[in-house]
N, C-alpha and C positions, 0 to 999 in steps of 0.2 A: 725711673727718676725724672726724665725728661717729661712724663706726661703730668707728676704732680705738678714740677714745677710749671707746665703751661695752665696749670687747672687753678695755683694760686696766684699766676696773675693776672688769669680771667677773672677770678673771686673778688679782686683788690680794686679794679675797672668796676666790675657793676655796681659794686658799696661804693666804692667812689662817685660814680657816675648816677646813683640813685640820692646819695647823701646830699650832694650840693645843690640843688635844684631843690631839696625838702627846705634846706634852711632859707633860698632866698627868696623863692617863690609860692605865691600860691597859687595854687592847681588843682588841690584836690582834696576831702575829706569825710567821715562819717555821716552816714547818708540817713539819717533822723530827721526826718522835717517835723516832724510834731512835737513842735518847742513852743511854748511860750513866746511873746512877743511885746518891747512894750511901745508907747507911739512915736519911739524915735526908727523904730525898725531892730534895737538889737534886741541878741536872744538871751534870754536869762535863765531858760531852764538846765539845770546842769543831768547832764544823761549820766545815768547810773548804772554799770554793769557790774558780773560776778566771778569775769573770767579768771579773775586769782583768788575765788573762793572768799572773798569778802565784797564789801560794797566800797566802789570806789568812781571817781568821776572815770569816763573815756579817754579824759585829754590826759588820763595822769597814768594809764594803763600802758606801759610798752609792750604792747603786742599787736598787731594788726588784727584790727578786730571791727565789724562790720555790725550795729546792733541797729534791729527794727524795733520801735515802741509801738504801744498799744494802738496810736490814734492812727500811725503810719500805718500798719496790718490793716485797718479797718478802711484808710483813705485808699489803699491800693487794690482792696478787695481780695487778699491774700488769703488763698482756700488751700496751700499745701507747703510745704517748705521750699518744692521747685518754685513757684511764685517768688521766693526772698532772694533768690540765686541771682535775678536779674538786676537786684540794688548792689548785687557785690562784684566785686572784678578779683579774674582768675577761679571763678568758682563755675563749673559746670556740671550736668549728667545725664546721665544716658536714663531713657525710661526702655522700660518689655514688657510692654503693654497692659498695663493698669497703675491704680493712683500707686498703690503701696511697693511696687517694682522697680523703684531706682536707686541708680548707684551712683553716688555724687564722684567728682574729680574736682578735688582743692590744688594749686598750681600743680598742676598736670598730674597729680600725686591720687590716684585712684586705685580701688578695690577691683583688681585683675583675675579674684576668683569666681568660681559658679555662686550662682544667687541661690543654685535650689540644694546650696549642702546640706547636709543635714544639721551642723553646726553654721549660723550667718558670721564668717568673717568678713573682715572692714578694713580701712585704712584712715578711717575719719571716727570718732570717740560723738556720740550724740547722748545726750543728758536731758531730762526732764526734773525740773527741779531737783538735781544732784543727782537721782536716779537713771542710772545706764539702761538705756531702751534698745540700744542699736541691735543688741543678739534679736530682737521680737517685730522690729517694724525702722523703715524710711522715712517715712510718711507719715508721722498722727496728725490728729486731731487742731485745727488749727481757729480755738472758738476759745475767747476770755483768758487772752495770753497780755502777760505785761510788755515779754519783749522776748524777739528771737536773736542771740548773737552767735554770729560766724566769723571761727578765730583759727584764722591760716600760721601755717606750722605747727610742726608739734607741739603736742599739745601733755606731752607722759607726766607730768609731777603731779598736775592736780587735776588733768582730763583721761590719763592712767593710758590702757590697757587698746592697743593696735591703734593710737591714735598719731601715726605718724604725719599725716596728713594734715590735721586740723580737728576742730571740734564744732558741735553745734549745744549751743548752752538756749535750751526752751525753759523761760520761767514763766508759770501760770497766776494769774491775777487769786490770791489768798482772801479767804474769809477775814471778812472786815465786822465791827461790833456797830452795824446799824444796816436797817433792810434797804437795799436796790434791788433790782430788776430788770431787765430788758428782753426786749424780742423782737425778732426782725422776719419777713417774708421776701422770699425774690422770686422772681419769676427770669427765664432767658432762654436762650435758643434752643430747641430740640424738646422742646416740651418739661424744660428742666424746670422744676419745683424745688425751692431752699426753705428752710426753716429753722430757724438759731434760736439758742435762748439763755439766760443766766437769771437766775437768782441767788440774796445772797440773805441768811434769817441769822439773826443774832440771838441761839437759842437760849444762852445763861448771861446774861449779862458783864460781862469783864472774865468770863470762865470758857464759854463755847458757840463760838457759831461754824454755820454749815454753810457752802456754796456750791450748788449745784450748774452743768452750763451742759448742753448739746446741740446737737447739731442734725439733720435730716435732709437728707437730697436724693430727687428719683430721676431719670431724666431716660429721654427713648435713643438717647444717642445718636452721633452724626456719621456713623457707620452703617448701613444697611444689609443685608445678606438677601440677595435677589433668590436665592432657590426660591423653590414653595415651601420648606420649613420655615424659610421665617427668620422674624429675628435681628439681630445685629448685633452694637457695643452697649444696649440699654442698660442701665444700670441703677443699684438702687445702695445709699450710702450709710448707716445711722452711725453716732459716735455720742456718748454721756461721758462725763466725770464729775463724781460727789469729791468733796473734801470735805475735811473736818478739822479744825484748829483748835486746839485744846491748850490754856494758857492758868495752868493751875498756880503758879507763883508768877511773881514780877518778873523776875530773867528765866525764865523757862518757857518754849513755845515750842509747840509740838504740832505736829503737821499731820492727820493721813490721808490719804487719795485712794481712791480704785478709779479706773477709764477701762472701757470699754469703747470697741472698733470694728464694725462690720460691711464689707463691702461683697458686693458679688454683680459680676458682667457677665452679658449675653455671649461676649465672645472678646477674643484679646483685641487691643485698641490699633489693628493695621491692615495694612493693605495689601499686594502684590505689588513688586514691583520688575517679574519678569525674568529675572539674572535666578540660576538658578546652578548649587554649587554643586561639585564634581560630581558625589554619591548620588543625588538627587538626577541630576544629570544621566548618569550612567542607568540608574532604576528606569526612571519615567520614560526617555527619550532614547534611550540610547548612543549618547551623545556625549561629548566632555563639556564644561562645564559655559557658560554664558547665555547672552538674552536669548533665551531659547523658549522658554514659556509658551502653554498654549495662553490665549487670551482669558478663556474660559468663563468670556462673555462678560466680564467686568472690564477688563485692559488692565493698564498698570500706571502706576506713580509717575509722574506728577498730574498725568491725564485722567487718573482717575484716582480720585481721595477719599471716595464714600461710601463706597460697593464692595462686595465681598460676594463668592459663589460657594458656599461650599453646604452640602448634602445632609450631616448630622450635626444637631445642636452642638452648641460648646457653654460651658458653665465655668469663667476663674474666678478666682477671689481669696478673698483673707479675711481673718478676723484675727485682734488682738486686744490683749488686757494684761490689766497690770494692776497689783494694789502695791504699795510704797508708804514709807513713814520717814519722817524725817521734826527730827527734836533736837534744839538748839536751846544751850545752857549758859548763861553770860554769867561767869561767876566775878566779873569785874575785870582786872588783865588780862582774865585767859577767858575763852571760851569752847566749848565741846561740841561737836556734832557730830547726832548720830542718823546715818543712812542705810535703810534696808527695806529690801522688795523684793516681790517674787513676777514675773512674766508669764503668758503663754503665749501661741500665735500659731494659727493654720493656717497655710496655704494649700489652694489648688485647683488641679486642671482638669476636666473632665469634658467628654467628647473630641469631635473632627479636632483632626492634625495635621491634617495635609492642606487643609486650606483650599481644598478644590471640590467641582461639582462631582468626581467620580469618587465612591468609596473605596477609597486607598486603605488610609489605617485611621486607628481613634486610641484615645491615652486614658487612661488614673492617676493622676497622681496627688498624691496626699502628702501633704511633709507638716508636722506637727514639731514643734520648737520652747523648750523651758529655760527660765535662765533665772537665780536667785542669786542677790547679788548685797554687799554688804561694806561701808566707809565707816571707819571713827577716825574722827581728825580732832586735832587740839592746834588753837592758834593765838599769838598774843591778838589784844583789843588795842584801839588807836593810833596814833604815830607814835613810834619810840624809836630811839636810838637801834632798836635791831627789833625790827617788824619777822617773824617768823610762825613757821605751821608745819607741824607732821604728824600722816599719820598712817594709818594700814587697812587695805580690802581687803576683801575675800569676792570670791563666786563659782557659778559654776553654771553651765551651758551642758541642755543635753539636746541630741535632734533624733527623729525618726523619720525615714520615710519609707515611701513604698510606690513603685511607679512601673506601670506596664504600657506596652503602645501593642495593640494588637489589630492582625489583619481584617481589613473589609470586606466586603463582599466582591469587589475586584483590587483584587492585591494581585502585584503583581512579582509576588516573593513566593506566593507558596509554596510550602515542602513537597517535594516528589511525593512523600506517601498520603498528602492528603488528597490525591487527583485533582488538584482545583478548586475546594471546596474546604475552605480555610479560616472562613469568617468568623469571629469570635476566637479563635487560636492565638496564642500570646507571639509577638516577636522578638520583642526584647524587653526583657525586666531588670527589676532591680529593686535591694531590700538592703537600707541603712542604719546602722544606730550607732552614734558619736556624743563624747563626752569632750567638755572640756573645764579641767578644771586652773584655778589661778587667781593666784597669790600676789601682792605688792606691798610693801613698804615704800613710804616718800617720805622727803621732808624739803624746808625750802627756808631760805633765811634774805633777808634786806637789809644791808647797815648802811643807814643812815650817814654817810658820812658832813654832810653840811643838808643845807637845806635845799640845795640846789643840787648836790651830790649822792646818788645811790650806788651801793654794785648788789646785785640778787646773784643767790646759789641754790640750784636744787640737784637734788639725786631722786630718780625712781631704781628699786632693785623689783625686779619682777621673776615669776614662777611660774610655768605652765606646764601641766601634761594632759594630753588629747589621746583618749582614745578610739578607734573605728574596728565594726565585723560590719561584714556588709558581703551582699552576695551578689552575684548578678548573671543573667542568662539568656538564652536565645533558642527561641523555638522549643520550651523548655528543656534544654541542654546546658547547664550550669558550664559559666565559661570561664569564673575566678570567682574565688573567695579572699576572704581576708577576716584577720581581725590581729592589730596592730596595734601600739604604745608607743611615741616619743616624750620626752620632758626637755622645755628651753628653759635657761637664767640668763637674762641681761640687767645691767646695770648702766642708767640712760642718765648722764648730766645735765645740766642747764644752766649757763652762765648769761647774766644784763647786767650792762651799767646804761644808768641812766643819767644826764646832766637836766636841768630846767632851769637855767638863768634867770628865767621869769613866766611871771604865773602863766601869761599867754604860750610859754613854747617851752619843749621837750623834744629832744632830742635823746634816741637810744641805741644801740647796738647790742644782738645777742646771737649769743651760738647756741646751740638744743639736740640733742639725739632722740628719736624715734626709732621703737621697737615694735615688730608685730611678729609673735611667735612664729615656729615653722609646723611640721604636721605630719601625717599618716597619707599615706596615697588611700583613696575609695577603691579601688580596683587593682588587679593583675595587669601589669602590662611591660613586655620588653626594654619599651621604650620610655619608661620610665621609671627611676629609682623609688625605691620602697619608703624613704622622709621625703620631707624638703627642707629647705631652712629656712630660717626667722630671715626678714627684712630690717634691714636696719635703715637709717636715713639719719645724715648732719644735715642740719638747718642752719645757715648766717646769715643775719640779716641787719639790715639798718634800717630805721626810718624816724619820721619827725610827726608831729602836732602841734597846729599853733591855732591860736585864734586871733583874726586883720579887722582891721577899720572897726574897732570899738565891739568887739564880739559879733559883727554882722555876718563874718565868715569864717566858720571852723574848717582845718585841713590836715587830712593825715594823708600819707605817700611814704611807702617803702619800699627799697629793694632788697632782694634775695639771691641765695645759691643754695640749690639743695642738692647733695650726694646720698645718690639712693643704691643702695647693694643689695643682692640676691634678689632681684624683684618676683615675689611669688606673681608667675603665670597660669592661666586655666588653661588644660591642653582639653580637649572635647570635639571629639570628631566620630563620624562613624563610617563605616566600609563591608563592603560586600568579601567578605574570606573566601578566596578562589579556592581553598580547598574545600569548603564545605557547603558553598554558595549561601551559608547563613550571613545577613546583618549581623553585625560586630561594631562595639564602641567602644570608645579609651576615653577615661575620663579622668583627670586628676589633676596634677599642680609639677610645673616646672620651675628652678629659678634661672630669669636671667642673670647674667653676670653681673650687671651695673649701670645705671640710668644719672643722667643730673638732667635738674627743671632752674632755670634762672630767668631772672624779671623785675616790673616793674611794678606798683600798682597802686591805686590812691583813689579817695573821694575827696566830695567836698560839699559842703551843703551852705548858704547864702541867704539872708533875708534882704533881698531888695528893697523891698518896702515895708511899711507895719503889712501890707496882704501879699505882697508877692514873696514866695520863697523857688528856689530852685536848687537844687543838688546835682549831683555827676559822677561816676566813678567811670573808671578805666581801667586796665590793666592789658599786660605784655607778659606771655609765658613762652618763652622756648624751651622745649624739652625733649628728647632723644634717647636711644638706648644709646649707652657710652661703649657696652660691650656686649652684643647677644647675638655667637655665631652659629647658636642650634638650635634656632624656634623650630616647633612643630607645629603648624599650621593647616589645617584640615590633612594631615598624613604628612606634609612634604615638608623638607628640612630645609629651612632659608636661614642665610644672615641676614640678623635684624640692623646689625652695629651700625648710627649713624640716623635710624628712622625717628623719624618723630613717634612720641608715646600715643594709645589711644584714650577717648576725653579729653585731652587737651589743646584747644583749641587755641592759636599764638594772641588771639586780641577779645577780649571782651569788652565791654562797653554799655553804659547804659544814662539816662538823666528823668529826672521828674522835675515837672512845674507845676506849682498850685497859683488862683489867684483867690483870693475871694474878696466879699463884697455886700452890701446890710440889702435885705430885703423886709424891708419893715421889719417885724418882730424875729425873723431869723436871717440866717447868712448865706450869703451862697456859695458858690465855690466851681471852679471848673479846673481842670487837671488830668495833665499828660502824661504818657509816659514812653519814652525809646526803649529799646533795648537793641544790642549785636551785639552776635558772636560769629567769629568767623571759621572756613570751614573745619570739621575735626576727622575724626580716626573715629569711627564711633564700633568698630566689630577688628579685632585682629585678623579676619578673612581679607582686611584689603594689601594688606600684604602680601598677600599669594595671588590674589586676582587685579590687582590695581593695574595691570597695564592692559586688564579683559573688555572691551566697551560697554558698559553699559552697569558696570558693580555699582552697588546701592552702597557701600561700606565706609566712604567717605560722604560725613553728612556734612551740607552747601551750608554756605556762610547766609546769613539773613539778617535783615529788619523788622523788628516788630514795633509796629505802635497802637497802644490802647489811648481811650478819650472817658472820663468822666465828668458828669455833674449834678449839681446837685444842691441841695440847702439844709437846714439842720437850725435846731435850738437845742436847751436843754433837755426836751424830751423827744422832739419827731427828727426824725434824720430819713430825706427820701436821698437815691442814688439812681442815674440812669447809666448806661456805658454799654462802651462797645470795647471790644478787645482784640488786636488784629486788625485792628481797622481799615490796613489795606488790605488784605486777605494774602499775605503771604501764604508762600509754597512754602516748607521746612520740615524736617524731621530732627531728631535729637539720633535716635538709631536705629539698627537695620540688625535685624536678628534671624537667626534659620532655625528651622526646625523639620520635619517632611512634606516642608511645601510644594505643593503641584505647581501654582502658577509662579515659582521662586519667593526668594527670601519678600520678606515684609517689614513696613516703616511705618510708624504711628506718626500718620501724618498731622499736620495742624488745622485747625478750622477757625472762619470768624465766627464770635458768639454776639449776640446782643442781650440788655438784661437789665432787670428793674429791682430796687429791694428797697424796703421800707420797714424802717424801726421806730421800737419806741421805748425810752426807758422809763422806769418811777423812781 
């Protein structure tokens, strides 16, 4: 009793303390510089997003919500969705090592599970024009997009399904009834070659056009692998998406897409950095765990950022695709829409593991992932007295994989009865195949009560059962099996009222629950129970939007408290089994007890002049495990209770300034950009080693700044730039696997870079 009541009136301080400073000040807001402008300096284009499933201004949107537009993506040079991270505050993630391998943290609120399950869970909801992509890929395709929006808090009534976190709403530029064109070249550091394009044919006149758009990138990478094999992170990128818009009557539009995404690297995108953990430790050195590394003629992080030693080729990558439909019925008050698509996505790893010059061990791994997925929604049209929508999904997710790590030619594990001579013998395997199927109902209503007055209600009821058989072994000695069934039901509310006294300001307060089912453990293990549980998460929040001095300056700024329960943890560790001297690993999912993330956070964007514009976002996340006194952490049992979460770093921060300027027949332009974040948790190892000298696990707080410039008309648009421009040191995170020279960081590099378009 004593700790709710301390917990609401910490709750009642930071809405307090977040609220009054939105209404008097301005400080901060939606970081869109690509507005219209007219010659007195104010903005007049009104930013249109879709985060409540209709089309509605930002300023009129209560939800903290961060949208990039077309002209912005293009002026920031924006090649992946990590790139938009840095315009939003409280938004971070961890990469391992390639484009398609990361896992974002929205206030401190991240996806704590294995990336390589055979089913992709999430804690963040990602949508490609309505289309749920998060089961198949992180990372697409980022070429003839209208606008990417990132909307912190849950997100369940109309962003559905484990979106406790937030969501990412990617809407792509649609087939238009007249031909454009464009096509653009870059060139930049490491021998990197780009190549984009779109076109758009209006092939029946008021009945069907087609728009096609891709993308191509090859580059030798700023990673080297000094053996004699050769080699490094070179890598080669392609990505296509056709649509089709088919508009057979007046209120009828009907949408379809296929995308296609292939990526493949020389080798994962890191480094040594020396520290090297217990197992590893024990194996190689015989030693316990710390900066114990041989050099192994590279050295280690931060001294060394571009070298790598290791003895047999490595091949990762992914590919992914998706076709999707989506048909929109305006039958006048109401309107219907319907969504559905099918997925695929491979990932994998193949060769050196250990990361060093001696042949240790080398991997397979293959993980193949489908997911068809299916929305009808019905909503009323315009403003009415009670603005409302509900409707119902379906889906289903399946994964396979298959993965072995097998001994080298000096392994230094072999079985007694192979005398030494081991090479090509499996170590340890493993073979998965997981379903998940799930169900929801939503609906959501707005009454009107004055003009200035709303209150909004929604409910999601949701459905899931997951199933797993999966085996797994050592030195082919099968060491568990499984094949397991759980099914969750939750039912997730959502209450806003929202005030606007006037057109310029809005003012809102909401409270929201977040669901992300629970699940099957992949493996046997003592140490951990056979389900786990669904997470759940209350979201409250307040915040304000207004627009100062004649629309020159738009500003949003909210505070929050999130209560996060059962937080599904990855437990993943491996060990040497004294009784049988075989490698052994645990791999599965614990919950903690209970986590809260509370904070600040806000943009704001500015036109100074009719040419100068500048923007800024910030944010403040504290976040903690409230209660977690049995983590398992590479084998050993800690209390967490009291730690700050990992990905969540307490301050984010970032600003852009554009100027531009007439050069005869075209304009110029030159533009900045900051970003910080300060340091994080990026591996739950630092837990257990954080008081070891030398752990890589806690990644350093940093500066970055990029410079461009450049000029443009209606059809040529050239771009010079540098990115990094001081050459910061930094990683995002520090991952293990049976690295010789210890764990590795995907360090950062300066790139420099030219690119030149043209459109018809």
């Amino acid at each position: 009793m004593m700790r709710s009541s301390i917990n609401v009136r910490r709750l009642r301080k930071i809405l307090l303390t977040s609220a009054l400073p939105a209404v008097a000040a301005a400080s901060v807001a939606t970081p869109v510089l690509a507005q219209d402008v007219d010659d007195e300096g104010l903005t007049d284009q009104v930013i249109i997003v879709t985060a409540q499933r209709r089309s509605e201004s930002i300023q009129d949107v209560p939800i903290s919500i961060t949208a990039i537009g077309a002209e912005q993506l293009k002026d920031q040079n924006v090649n992946g969705v990590d790139d938009v991270f840095a315009m939003t505050p409280n938004v971070s993630f961890q990469s391992n090592g390639s484009r398609d391998r990361k896992d974002l943290s929205i206030r401190g609120i991240s996806n704590q599970l294995n990336p390589y399950a055979d089913v992709r869970q999430s804690s963040y909801a990602f949508y490609i024009d309505e289309f749920s992509v998060v089961a198949g890929t992180s990372n697409p395709q980022i070429v003839d997009l209208e606008r990417i929006e990132v909307l912190r808090g849950p997100q369940g009534t109309y962003f559905g399904r484990n979106a406790v976190g937030g969501a990412i709403n990617v809407v792509t530029k649609k087939p238009v009834d007249y031909f454009e064109a464009n096509a653009e070249l870059g060139y930049a550091s490491f021998d990197t070659k780009r190549a984009q394009g779109m076109i758009n044919i209006p092939v029946v006149e008021g009945l069907l056009a087609i728009r096609a758009s891709g993308q191509y990138e090859k580059s030798d990478g700023y990673i080297r692998n000094i053996n004699p094999i050769g080699g490094g992170n070179d890598s080669e990128y392609y990505t296509g998406r056709i649509q089709a818009r088919l508009t057979p009557l007046d209120n009828l539009t009907w949408d379809f897409t296929y995308s296609y995404s292939d990526e493949t690297l020389g080798m994962r995108n890191g480094v040594p950095t020396g520290f090297v953990t217990r197992t590893w430790a024990a194996v190689y050195y015989g030693a316990t765990a710390g900066l114990i590394a041989d050099p192994d003629g590279v050295g280690f992080f931060p001294d060394n950022t571009n070298e790598v030693n290791f003895n047999r080729p490595q091949e990762v990558g992914s590919t992914f695709e998706y076709y999707s439909s989506r048909a929109v019925w305006d039958f006048g008050p109401v309107e219907a829409t319907l969504v559905a698509g099918h997925l695929e996505s491979d990932l994998f790893n193949y060769g050196d593991v250990d990361g060093g010059s001696i042949d240790f061990f080398y991997e397979n791994l293959l993980l193949h992932r489908e997911s068809t997925s299916g929305e009808l929604r019905f909503q009323s049209t315009g403003s009415q007295v009670l603005d409302w929508s509900f409707g119902a999904f379906y889906g289903k997710d399946t994964g396979d994989s298959d993965q072995q790590t097998f001994h080298g030619a000096d392994s230094p594990l072999c079985p007694a009865f192979t005398n030494g001579d081991c090479e090509g013998f499996e170590v340890t395997g493993g073979e998965g195949f997981s379903t998940s199927r799930y169900f929801a109902l939503f609906a959501q209503g707005t009454l009107n009560f004055t003009d200035q007055l709303s209150a909004t209600a929604g409910l999601r009821y949701s459905w899931e059962k997951v199933t797993n058989t999966s085996q797994t072994s050592s030195n082919t000695i099968i060491t568990g099996t499984n094949d397991r069934s759980a099914t969750f039901e939750d039912i997730s509310p959502k209450f806003t009222l929202t005030y606007k006294p006037n057109p310029a300001l809005m003012v809102y307060a909401t409270a929201s629950r977040g669901f992300k089912s629970g699940g099957t453990q992949t493996s046997n293990s003592a140490q951990l129970r056979n389900e786990f549980d669904p997470e759940t998460l209350w979201n409250y929040e307040v915040g304000a939007k207004f627009d100062l001095f004649d629309n020159r300056v738009r500003v949003d700024i909210t505070g929050f408290y999130m209560d996060w329960k059962d937080v599904q943890q990855t437990i993943r560790f491996q060990f040497i089994d004294p009784g049988t001297g075989l490698l052994r690993g645990v791999s599965g999912i614990a919950n903690a007890a209970s986590a809260e993330s509370y904070g600040v956070e806000g943009s704001f964007s500015a036109s100074l002049t009719p040419r100068w514009t500048l923007a800024g976002q910030l944010g403040y996340n504290k976040s903690k495990y409230r209660d977690y006194p049995n983590a398992l952490i590479d084998g050993q049992i800690l209390d967490l209770t009291g730690q700050q979460l990992t990905t969540a770093p307490k301050w984010t921060a970032g600003a852009q300034t554009q100027y531009t300027l007439p050069l005869g027949s075209f304009e110029g332009f030159v533009r900045g950009e900051w970003s910080y974040r300060s340091k994080m948790i990026s591996n739950p190892y630092y837990y257990l080693y954080k008081t070891v000298p030398g752990e890589p696990f806690l990644s350093p707080s940093y500066h970055n700044v990029n410079l461009r410039l450049g000029f443009e008309n209606d059809n040529i648009r050239v771009v010079g730039y540098v990115e990094n421009l001081f050459k910061a040191k930094y990683y995002a995170n520090a991952y293990e696997k049976a690295f010789y020279s210890g764990s590795q960081v995907e360090p950062s590099f300066r790139e420099f870079g030219i690119s030149v378009g043209y459109s018809f």
